[in-house]
C-alpha positions, 0 to 999 in steps of 0.5 A: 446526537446524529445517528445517520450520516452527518456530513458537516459532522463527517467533513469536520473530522476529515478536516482534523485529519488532513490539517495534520501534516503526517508525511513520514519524516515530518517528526511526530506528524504520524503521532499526531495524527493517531492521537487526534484519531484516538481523542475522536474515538475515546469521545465517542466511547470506542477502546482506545491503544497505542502500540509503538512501532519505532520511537515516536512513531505509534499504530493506533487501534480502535475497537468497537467490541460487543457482549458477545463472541464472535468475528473479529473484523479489522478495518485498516489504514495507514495514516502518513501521507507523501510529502505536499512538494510540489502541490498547487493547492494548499496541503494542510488546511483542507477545504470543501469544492464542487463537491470534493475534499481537498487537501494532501492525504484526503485521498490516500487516505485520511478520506478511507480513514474517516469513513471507516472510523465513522461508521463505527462511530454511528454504529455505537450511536446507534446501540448496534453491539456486535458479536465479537469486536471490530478494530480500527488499526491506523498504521504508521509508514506505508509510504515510507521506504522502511517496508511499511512499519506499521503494517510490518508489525501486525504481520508479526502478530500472526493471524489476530483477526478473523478477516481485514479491510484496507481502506484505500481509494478503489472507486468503491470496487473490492480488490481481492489482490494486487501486485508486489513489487520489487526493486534490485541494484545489479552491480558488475564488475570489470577491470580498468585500463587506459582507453589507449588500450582498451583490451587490457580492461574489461569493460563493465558497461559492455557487460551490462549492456549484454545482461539488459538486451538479454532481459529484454530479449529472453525474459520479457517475453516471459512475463508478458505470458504471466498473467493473473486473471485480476492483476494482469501481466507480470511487468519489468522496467529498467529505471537507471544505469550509472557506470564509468569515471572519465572517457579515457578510463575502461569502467571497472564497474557499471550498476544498473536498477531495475523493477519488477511488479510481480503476481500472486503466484511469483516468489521473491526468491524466483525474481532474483533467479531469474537475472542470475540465470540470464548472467550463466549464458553469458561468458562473464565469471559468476563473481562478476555480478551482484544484486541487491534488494533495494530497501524500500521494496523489501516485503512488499510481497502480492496480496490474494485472497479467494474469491469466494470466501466469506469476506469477498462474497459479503461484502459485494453483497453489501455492496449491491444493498447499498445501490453500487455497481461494484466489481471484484477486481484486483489493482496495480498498487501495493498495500498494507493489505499484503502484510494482513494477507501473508500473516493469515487473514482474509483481506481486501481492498476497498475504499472512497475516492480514486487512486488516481488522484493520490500523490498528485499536485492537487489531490482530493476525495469525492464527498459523495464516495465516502458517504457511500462508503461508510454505508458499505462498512455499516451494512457489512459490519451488521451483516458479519457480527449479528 
């Protein structure tokens, strides 16, 4: 049996992983998944259950636990993937090149997955037993516009663990925060007419016409001066516009959609506030304009964890012993991290491979960086529950 670091041994069971097409609404894909990460884990005496979050669609949950009392440290992933449209590689039948893994989700983040299971796996080999427990937790739906389901629910659970990391792909880098996001669709309202004669109308293009130059005038200039020390510049973008039926009609309606990458610091409630209080200068009625939170970006709330807490310092420290050159930074892309974060517990990111490379037409992971990740995860895990 290999106590150290095998990587016939390790690329096997990323090659399980990345066989299985879990895109979210490929059915049972994400159910798969957690099963072959459970049949992995009972085989190597790990606690193994099962928590439904939507018909069909299961967290999983692999606990290494102790004889003894002591911290509780999550290890996080998500185990669905984007879908393979589009790639020029061959997606689900993973394959080994120049030193990388390739393959749809070994990125993002069946490569994070794998390291993290693996180094509980070799820490039980290796008669290590912690005081208190770590949990592996695979998540359903983090690329799903359904607010991360999985993650959603263990933010129901409240604080159930004493710090958390999410394994995506951060270069082997800790991110001690990352953005938000949000998406709104704002609908105005006006009155049609002939074109004939057009002020017998009122037309709803013209009046978005005037709240997008005043986003642009009043309110981007105000988030350029928002910035976070880790996250940058609060940032906005308008996306679409769609409004009006024919050329010869006044637009009754015109609807455009905007979003915004909001800081740690900024609320939910303020990025709504902010559109209603540029519509008040102009002299259009209140009832005029509507905004609505697009689904696919409700919760998807900033993540910040302190600096200087336990989790962050230990973890560089793990960091430095395993011979990296790792920073404390904080990135643009959300995570499954902000639901940990907002329930109570200490989170950050950190896992092999580069983000960059995720959702791309060939996708794939550096072998050599999650073998150093699954050193940091040992080196930590040993460190925290001795």
């Amino acid at each position: 049996m290999n106590y150290e670091f095998n990587t016939k041994e390790f690329l096997k069971i990323l090659k399980d992983l990345v066989d299985i097409e879990s895109h979210y609404l490929k059915e049972g894909g994400e159910l798969k998944l957690a099963m072959k990460l459970g049949e992995i884990a009972e085989n190597e005496g790990l606690i193994v259950e099962y928590e439904e979050v939507t018909p069909g669609r299961n967290n999983i949950f692999i606990t290494f636990k102790g004889n003894e009392d002591g911290k509780h440290i999550v290890l996080c992933g998500h185990m669905d993937t984007v879908s393979s449209e589009g790639m020029t590689i061959e997606p689900f039948n993973g394959y080994i090149e120049e030193g990388k893994f390739w393959g749809r989700g070994s990125v993002d983040m069946k490569g994070g997955l794998a390291s993290m299971l693996y180094a509980m796996i070799l820490l039980r080999r290796q008669g290590f037993s912690p005081k208190g427990k770590v949990t592996l937790i695979g998540t359903v739906g983090e690329e799903c516009p359904t607010n991360s389901d999985g993650a959603f629910a263990l933010r129901k659970k409240g604080k159930f663990a004493d710090m958390a990391i999410v394994g995506e792909a951060t270069n082997l880098n800790i991110a001690a925060a990352h953005k938000g996001t949000m998406s709104l669709e704002i609908m105005i309202k006006g009155k049609a007419a002939h074109s004939s004669n057009p002020a017998l109308g009122d037309n709803a293009i013209y009046k978005v016409v005037d709240l997008i130059k005043l986003i642009k005038e009043k309110l981007l200039p105000k988030l350029d001066e928002r910035n976070h020390p880790l996250c940058g510049k609060a940032t906005l973008n308008v996306g679409m516009i769609d409004g009006g039926i024919q050329n010869n009609i006044v637009p009754d309606k015109c609807k455009f959609s905007l979003n915004r990458r909001y800081i740690p610091g900024e609320e939910e409630s303020q990025i709504v506030e902010e559109i209603v209080e540029l519509w008040r200068e102009l002299p259009y009625a209140l009832d005029d304009l509507s905004i609505s939170v697009l689904k696919e970006t409700e919760n998807r709330i900033p993540m910040e964890t302190e600096l200087g807490a336990p989790l962050v310092v230990k973890l560089l420290e793990s960091c430095k012993r395993q011979g990296l050159n790792s920073v404390v930074n904080g990135v643009n892309y959300w995570t499954d991290g902000a639901h940990l974060r907002v329930s109570g517990i200490p989170t950050v990111i950190f896992g092999p491979g580069d983000i960059a490379q995720a959702h791309a037409a060939v996708e794939f992971i550096e072998i050599a960086s999650m073998e150093k990740a699954v050193a940091v995860y040992i080196d930590f895990i040993k460190e925290m529950c001795s």
